[in-house]
N, C-alpha and C positions, 0 to 999 in steps of 0.2 A: 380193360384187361384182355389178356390171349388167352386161346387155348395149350394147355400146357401138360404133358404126362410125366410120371417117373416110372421106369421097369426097366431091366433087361440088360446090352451089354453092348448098346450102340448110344450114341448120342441122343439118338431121336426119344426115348423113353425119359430121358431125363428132361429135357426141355417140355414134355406135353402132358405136365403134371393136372389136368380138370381140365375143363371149358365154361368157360363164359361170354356170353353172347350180345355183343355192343349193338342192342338193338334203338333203330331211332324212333323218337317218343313220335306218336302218331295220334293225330286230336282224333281218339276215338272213345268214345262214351256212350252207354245205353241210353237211348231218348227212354222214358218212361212215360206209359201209355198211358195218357190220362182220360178217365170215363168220360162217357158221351152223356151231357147231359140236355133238354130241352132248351132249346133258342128261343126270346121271343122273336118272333118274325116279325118284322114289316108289313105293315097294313099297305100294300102299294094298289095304284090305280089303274084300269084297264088302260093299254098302252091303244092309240087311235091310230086311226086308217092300217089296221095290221097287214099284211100280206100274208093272207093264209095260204102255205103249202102244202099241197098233197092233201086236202081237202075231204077228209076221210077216202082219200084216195086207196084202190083196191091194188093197183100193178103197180112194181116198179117204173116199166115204161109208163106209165100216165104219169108218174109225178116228172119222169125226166124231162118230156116233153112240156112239161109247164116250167122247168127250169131255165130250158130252150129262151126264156122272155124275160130274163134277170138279166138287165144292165148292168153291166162294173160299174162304180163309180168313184167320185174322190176322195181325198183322205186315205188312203192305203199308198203307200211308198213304194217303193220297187221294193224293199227287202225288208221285208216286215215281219213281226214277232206279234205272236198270238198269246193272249191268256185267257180260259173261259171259267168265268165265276160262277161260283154255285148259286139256283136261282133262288131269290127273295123268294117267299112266300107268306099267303094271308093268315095268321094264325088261327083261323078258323079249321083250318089244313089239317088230315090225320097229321101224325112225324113220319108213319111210314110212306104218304105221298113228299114230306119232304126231303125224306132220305131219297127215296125212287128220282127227284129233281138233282140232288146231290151225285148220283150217278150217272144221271145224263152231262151233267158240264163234264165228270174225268173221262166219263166216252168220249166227248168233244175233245179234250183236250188232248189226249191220247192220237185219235185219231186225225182230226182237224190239223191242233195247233201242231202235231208230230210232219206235218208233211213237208218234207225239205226245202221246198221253198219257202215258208217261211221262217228264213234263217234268223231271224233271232229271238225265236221262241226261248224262253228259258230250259233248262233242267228239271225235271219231275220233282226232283226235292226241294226246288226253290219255295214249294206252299208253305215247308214249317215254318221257314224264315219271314215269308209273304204274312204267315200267320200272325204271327210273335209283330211283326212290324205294325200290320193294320188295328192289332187288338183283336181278331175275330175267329174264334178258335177254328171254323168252317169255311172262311171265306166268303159269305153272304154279302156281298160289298153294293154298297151305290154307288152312282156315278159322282159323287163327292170324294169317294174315297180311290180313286182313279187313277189322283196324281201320284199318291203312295206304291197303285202297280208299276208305273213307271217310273219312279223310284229306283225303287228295287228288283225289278226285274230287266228295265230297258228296253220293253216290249214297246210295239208304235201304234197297236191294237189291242185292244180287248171289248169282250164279246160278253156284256150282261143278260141272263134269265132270269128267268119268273113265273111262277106257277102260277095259275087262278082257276079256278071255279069253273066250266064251262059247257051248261045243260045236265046232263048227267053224268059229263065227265070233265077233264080238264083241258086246258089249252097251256103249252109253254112255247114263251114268246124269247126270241134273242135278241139283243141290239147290239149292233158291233157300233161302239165307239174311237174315236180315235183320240192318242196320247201325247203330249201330258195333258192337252188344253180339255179333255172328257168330256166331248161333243160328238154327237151322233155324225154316224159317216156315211148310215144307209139306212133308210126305211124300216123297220122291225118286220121279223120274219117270224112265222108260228105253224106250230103243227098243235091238233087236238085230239081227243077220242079218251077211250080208257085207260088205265098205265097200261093193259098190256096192247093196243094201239098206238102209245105214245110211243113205245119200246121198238116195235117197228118199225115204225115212222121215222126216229130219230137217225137214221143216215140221209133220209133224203133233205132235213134240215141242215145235217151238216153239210150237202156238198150244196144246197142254195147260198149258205153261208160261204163255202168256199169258192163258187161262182162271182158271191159280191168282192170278195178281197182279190180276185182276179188268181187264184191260186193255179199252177203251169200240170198241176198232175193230183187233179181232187180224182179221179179213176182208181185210184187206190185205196179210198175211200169204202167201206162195203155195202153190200145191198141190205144186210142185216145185221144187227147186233150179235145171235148167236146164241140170248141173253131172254130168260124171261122176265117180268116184269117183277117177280119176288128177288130174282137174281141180283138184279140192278138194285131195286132195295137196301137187299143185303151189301152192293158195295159202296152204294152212297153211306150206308152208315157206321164204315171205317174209319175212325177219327183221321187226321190230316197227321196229325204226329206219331201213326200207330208204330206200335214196336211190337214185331214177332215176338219176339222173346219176354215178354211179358207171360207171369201167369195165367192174366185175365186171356190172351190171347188166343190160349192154345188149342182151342174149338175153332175160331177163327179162322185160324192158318189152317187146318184139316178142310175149310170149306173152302179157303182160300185156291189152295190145290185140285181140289178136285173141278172145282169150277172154271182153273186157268185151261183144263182140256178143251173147253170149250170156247174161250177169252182171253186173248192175253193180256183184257184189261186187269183180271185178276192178281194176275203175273207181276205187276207194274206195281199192284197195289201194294201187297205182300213186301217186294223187292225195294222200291222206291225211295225209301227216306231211311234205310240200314246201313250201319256200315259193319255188321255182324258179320264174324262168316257162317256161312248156312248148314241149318243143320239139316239132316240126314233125308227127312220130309220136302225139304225146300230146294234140294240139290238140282234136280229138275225146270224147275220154274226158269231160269234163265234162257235155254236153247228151245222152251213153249212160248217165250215172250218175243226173243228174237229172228227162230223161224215162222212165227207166224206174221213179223213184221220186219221184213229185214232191209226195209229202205224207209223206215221211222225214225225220224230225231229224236223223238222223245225217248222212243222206247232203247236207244243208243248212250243217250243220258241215264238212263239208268247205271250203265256201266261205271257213271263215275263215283254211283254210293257202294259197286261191287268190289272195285278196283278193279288192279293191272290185269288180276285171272282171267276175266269175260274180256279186257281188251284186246289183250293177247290172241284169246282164240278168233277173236273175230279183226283183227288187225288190217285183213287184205279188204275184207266188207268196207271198214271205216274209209280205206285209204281209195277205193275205188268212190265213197257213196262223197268223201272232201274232194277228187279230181271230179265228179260231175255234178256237184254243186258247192261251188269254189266259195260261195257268197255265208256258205252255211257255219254259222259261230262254232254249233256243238263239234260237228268233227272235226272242227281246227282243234278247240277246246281237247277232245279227246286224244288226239293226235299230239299234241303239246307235254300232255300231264301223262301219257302212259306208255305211245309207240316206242317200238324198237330202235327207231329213228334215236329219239328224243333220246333213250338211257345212251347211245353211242357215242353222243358228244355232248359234254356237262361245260364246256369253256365257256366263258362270260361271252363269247359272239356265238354259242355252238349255235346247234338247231333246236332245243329244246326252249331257249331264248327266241329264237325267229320264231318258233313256232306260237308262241304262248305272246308273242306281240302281234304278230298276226290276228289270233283269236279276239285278243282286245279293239285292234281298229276294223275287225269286222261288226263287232258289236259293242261300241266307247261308252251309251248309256247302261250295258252291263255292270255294274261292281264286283261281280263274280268276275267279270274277264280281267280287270284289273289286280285281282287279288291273286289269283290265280299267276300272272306276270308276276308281280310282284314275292311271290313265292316261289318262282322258280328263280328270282334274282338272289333271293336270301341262298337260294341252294348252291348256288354256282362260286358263292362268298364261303359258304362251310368247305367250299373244296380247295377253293385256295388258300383257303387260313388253315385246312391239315388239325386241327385241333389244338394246334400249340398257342401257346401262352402270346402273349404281347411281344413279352423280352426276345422269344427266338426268331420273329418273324422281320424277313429282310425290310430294306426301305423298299426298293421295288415292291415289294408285296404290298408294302400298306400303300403304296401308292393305288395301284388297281384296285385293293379294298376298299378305302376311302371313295373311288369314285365310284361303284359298286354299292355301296352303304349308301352314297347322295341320291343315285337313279333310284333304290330302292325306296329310299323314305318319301321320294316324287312320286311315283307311283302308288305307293300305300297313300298317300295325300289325295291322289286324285279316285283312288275307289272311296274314300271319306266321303270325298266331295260329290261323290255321283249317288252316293245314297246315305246320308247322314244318319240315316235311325239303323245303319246295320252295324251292330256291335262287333262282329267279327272284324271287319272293316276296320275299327279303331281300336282293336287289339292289335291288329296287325300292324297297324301305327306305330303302337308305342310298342311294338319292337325293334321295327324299324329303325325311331326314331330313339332310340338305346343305343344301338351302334352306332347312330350316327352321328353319338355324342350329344345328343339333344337332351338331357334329362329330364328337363322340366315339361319337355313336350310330350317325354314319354310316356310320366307320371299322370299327367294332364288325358292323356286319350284313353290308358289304363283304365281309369275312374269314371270315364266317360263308354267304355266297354261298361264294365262292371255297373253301372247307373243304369244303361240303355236293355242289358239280361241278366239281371242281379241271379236266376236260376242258374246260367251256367255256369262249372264249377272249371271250363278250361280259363274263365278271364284271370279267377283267383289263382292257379295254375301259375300265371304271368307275372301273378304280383309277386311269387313266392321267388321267383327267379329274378325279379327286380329290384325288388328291398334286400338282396343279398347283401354283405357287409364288405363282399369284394369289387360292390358299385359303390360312386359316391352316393346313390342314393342309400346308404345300409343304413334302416330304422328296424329296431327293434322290433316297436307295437306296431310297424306294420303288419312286417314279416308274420307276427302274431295275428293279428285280424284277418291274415290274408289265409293263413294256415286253418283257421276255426272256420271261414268263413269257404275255403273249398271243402272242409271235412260235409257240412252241413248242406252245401249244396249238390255233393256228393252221395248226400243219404246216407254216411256213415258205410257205405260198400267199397268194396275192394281197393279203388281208387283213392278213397279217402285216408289211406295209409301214406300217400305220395307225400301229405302233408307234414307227417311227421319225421318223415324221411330229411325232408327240406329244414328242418329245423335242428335235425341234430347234426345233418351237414353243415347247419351256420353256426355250431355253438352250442344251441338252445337248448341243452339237453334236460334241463327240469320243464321246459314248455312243453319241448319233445315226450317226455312223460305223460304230463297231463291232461298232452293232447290223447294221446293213444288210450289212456283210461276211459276218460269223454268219450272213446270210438268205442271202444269193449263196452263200455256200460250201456251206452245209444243200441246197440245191436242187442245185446243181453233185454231189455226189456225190452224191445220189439217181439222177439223171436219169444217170450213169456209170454207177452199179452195176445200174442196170434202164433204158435206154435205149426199151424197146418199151412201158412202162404211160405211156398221154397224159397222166395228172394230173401226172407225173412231170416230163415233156417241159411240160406250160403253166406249173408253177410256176416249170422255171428259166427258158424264154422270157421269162416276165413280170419275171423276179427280174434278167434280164439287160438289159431295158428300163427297170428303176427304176434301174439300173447305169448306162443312157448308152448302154447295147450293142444297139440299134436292129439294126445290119446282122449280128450273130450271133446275132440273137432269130430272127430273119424267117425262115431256112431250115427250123428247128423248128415255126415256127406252120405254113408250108407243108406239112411233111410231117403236119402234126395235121390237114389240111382232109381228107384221105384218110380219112373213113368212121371217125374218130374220134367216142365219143361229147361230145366238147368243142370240135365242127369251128365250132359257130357263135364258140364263145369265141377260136376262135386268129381266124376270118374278122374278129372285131369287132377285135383286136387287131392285124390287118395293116392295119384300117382306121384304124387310129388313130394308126399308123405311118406312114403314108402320108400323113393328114390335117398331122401335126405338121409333115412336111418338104414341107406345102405343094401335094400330088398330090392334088387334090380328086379327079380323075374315077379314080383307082386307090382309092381313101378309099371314095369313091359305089359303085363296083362292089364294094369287098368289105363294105362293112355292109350293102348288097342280099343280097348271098349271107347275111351273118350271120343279117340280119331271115328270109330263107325258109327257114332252118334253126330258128331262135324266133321262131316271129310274133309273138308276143305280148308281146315285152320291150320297154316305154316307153323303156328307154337307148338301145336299138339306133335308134329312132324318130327322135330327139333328136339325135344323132351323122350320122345317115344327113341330116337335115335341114340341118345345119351345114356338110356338105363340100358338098350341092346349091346349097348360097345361096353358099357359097366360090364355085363353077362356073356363076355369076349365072342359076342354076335355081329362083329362089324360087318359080314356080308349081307347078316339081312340090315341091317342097319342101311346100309348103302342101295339096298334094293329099294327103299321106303322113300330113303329119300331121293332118287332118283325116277318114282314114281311121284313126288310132288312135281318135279322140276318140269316132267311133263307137260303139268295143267299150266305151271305158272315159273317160265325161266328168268324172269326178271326176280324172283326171289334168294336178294343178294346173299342171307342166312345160309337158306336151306342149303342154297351151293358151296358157303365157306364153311358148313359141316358137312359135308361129302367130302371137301378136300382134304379135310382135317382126319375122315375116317381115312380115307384110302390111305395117307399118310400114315395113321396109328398101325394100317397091317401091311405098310413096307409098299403100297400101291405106287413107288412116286412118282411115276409118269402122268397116271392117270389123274393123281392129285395137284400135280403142275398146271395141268389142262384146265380142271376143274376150278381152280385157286384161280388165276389168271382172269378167265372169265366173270368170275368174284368181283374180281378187285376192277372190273369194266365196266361192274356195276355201282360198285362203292369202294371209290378210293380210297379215302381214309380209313376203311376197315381193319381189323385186324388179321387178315389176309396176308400180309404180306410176312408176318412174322413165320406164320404156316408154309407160305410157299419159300422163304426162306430155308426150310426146313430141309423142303420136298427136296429142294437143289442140294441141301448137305449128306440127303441120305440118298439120293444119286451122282454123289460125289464130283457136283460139279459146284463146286467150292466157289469161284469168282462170282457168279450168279448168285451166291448164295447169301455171298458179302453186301450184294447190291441191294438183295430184296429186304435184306434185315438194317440195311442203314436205314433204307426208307420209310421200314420201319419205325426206327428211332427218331423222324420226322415228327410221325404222329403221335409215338408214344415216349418221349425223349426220357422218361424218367424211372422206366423197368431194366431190369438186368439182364434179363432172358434172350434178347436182341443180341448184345453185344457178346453172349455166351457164344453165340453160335456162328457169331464172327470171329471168337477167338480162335475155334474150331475149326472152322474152314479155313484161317488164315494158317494154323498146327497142316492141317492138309494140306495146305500146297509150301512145307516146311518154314515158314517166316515166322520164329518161334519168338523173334522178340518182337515182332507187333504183336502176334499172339497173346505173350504176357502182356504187352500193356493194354488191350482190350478187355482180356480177363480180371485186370485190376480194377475196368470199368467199370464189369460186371459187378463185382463183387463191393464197391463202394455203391451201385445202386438194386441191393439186396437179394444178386445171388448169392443162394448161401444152402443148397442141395448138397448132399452126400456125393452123388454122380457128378457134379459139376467141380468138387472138391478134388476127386479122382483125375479127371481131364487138364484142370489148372496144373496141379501136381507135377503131371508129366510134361502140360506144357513151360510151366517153369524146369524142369531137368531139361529140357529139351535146350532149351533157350540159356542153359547153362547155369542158373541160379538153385544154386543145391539147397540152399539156406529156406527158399522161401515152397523150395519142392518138399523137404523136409515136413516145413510146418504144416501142409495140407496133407499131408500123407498121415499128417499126427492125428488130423483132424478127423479121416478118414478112420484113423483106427479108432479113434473113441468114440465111432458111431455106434448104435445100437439097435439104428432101424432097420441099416442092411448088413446081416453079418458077413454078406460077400465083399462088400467095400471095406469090411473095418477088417477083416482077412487079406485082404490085397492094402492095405494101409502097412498094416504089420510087415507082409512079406518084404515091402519096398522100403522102409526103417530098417529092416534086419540089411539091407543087401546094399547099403548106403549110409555108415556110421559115420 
């Protein structure tokens, strides 16, 4: 659907009756932070003949100089990818020695495995998956479990620790291995002393280590961590899957911040595995992580849990740090899925296609590079198929789709095959393999998702959109199991309303019921049995708002604004309450409060823009959101409501400009109906015909389109295509008071008095606007 209003005494008011916003589903879900509980550790044995470094050494230059005598050796590739495991230790070990070991592998990794050369280090947030895949909620790995990192990451190294015991204090030892075959590739290397000696210490391990793998710029490397030895403690005992926005969190993230002044390992930690946008505390952390490292892989990788915002700003960085080291995955990767490049040309050969096969034959035992392809394949297919139906789409068309859908389903095949236990991997399959007419293949990898992460509630997602009754696969009980089974893994929050959505679009409308009862009652006695945890308190709020129960929602969001960590989510939710019943300036004030709680959330933007033009504020509307567009111009939304305001206050040059650029981002938007618009209410009619046919591509079955083609075609006098597009209209449910008024005249016009007559009749028995059903009358009396 478009954006559409009624007012006034030009065309434009009547065409841009509301807005709604064809936003695309985007697999984003809270990770929910699961508590850190005690490991048993591994009993391991002292590792023989060690090479101790830096020897309770006092200077930096003493330890350099004894590095000065580390041989490169074999096994390390020219273009090798690092992972460093958090180290074993003897359960004898306080926890907080083996959190303090926990800390030193993501210093390592951070720093080590981040150094450009070695290009195919994975992504920071590759551990949750890493995690989920080994079974080991910390990554405490043996060298048995070796072949699963290269697996799943495509790494050609990795680098095992280990704590032990050693005199009064400890010794941690490293062994870099090499993958898949997880055989040692160089002599074990160690430093010892107290944690807060080891803390010290621990650069000069890392650049011995990066001496062995032959690495072209360990100088980057620091001389010191920054970090005291409680410090590091405290980040080793970040779970791998942590979520900011967790209750349990929110002491966390305070210490998280305060400590990234000093680390931007902190930075990385906090940042890394979210795809939130950040709230008000955390807005910082990005330009602490990336000016303190700004020729880091890893810490560049982080970009891709932030999105296009942080790519954007740092674009020239990327594109200089991929021209000087060409070898390197992540900023092909990065450069593929977010540059300005990449949104400029979406055609099945553009460059967002080069780019992102690129990034896969630089690193093929990737599954990420492959999936990554392969989603940019799927995207390049939603742009030629425009949203229409089967029936409208030429043969030409299905011809490049079809071979489009075959490269696709190859590619989702070959990240299957590069790491078999990655569920995402074989969801992306059997979508693939959906279009590509495969059913049975599809259904097949679906299940095989859904078996491999039964937790995640996007597989069930998939299924709901699989078992639809407009495939051949349409089953009922699936649709059903598939609906209950993402409510649940959903937790019964916000998300898990999608379910029932999907069901009363297939029909299901008593399923549809009792699914959403299931969700009210699930949240209802949560929120009794624990009244003080806020997740608790916003699920049933929200669960009581998809119920109708607006005024027993509202108390609860209020009490959540109180210094909850989900004070902007209840503020946006009282604004959306308020907006519904019509209270623009109670709407305005609390998605103000929401936005300076997350500055940085495009919805809060979008919402907050809508109740200011409700409260005929379009200029600050327009200031707002051309303050987002700032931070993030790839945000196709934000810019196709600026268009749409400038439009609403007659802007339409400006709104041309802005529309255009829209629709450069997302073709098939609903842009075009807008910039349609723009062109009728600067009266360049031709242009106006064009942008609203094209319209009718995408959305072939609204009236609204061809309204405005009637209109423009009355404007440049061709009164009888006129009437026959407005007959268009009106057989596909325009049926407005104003648009009544316009037919009218363009039937008189076009010479058809009979059928000007009858719309003028219609006009006068309006009752909503007594100015049309006045000018109804007047033109009945002056026309008997």
């Amino acid at each position: 659907m478009k954006p559409r209003s009624a007012c006034g005494c030009c065309l434009l008011p009547l065409f841009c009756a509301g807005i709604l916003l064809a936003a695309a589903f985007i697999f984003y879900h809270n990770l929910r932070r699961k508590e850190r509980k005690p490991i048993a550790y591994q009993q391991i044995h002292a590792v023989q003949d060690t090479v101790t470094v830096a020897q309770f050494a006092a200077s930096p230059s003493a330890i350099d100089t004894n590095l000065q005598h580390v041989k490169p050796v074999a096994g390390i590739p020219d273009h090798p990818g690092i992972f460093v495991c958090p180290p074993t230790c003897s359960t004898l070990l306080p926890l907080t020695v083996q959190e303090l070991g926990d800390g030193f592998s993501r210093w390592m990794q951070l720093y080590l495995a981040g150094l450009p050369c070695f290009s195919r280090s994975p992504f920071w947030s590759c551990q949750v998956r890493l995690s989920r895949e080994t079974g080991q909620p910390s990554l405490h790995l043996t060298p048995a479990s070796l072949p699963v990192v290269a697996q799943a990451t495509g790494c050609t190294n990795a680098i095992i620790t280990s704590l032990s015991q050693h005199g009064t204090g400890y010794q941690l030892t490293a062994v870099i291995y090499s993958l898949p075959s997880a055989k040692p590739a160089a002599a074990p290397l160690a430093i010892t002393g107290t944690p807060d000696q080891l803390t010290s210490r621990l650069p000069a391990l890392a650049k011995a280590l990066a001496t062995e793998l032959r690495a072209r710029n360990a100088g980057s490397i620091p001389t010191a961590t920054g970090l005291s030895s409680a410090d590091m403690e405290f980040l080793g005992s970040i779970p791998v899957d942590f979520n900011p926005f967790s209750p349990s969190s929110t002491a966390a993230v305070h210490r998280l911040v305060s400590i990234a002044d000093r680390s931007p390992l902190a930075a990385a930690i906090a940042l890394g595995n979210t795809s939130h946008p950040l709230r008000s505390s955390m807005v910082s952390l990005p330009d602490k992580l990336f000016n303190a490292l700004p020729n880091n892989a890893e810490a560049e990788g982080i970009v891709n849990s932030l999105g296009s915002r942080e790519v954007i700003k740092r674009e020239p960085q990327i594109l200089k740090l991929h021209q000087q080291w060409k070898h390197n995955y992540t900023f092909a990767a990065l450069l593929a899925q977010y540059s300005k490049l990449s949104h400029v040309s979406m055609s099945p050969g553009g460059i967002q296609v080069k780019l992102s096969r690129q990034a896969a034959l630089l690193d093929p035992g990737n599954p990420q590079a492959w999936l990554q392809l392969s989603y940019v394949l799927s995207k390049t297919a939603r742009i030629i198929r425009k949203g229409r139906y089967a029936r409208d789409i030429s043969t030409a068309d299905w011809q490049n789709l079809n071979k489009i859908y075959r490269r696709t389903a190859r590619i989702a095949k070959r990240a299957v095959e590069t790491d078999p236990l990655d569920a995402s991997a074989w969801a992306n399959l059997s979508e693939a393999d959906t279009f590509n007419n495969d059913t049975n293949g599809a259904v097949k990898a679906l299940q095989q998702a859904q078996k491999l992460d039964p937790a995640d509630e996007d597989n069930y997602y998939w299924g709901l959109q699989l078992y639809q009754t407009k495939w051949s696969t349409g089953e009922t009980a699936e649709m059903i199991w598939n609906a209950r089974h993402y409510a649940a893994a959903a937790d019964y929050d916000e998300t898990s309303w999608d379910a029932v959505t999907a069901l009363k679009n297939d029909g299901m409308n008593l399923d549809a019921q009792n699914l959403a009862h299931a969700i009210l009652t699930a949240n209802r006695t949560s929120y009794k049995n624990n009244p003080q945890n806020p997740l608790y308190a916003l699920s049933y709020a929200r669960a009581l708002e998809h119920d109708g129960h607006d005024l027993k929602a509202e108390p609860i969001l209020r009490q959540l604004l109180n210094g909850s960590p989900y004070a902007y989510n209840a503020a946006y939710d009282l604004g959306t309450i308020a907006y519904k019943h019509k209270s623009c300036l109670t709407a305005a004030h609390y998605y103000e409060q929401s936005l300076a709680l997350c500055p940085d959330n495009h919805k809060i933007y979008v919402r907050l823009s809508k109740a200011l033009r409700m409260c005929g504020q379009g200029a600050l509307a327009a200031r707002y959101m051309r303050a987002r567009l700032k931070d993030d111009p790839f945000d196709w939304l934000t810019e196709q409501n600026l268009g749409f305001t400038d439009l609403q206050y007659h802007n339409s040059k400006e709104a041309i400009a802005v529309l255009k650029a829209s629709l450069k981002l997302m073709p098939q938007s609903n842009a075009w109906f807008n910039l349609g618009l723009a062109y009728y209410q600067a009266r360049q009619y031709q242009k106006a015909i064009t942008a609203c046919t094209q319209d009718n591509v995408y959305f072939p079955n609204t009236g609204e389109s061809y309204a405005v083609i009637a209109a423009s075609l009355a404007g440049l006098h061709k009164y009888a295509e006129a009437e026959k597009e407005g007959r268009t209209a009106l057989a596909h449910g325009e049926q407005t008071p104003y648009f009544y008024m316009q037919y009218a005249n363009i039937c008189f016009n076009a010479g058809d008095i009979l059928n000007a007559r009858k719309y003028w009749q219609l006009c006068a028995n309006n009752t909503s606007r007594p100015d049309i059903a006045a000018y109804g009358r007047t033109m009945l009396s002056k026309h008997q």
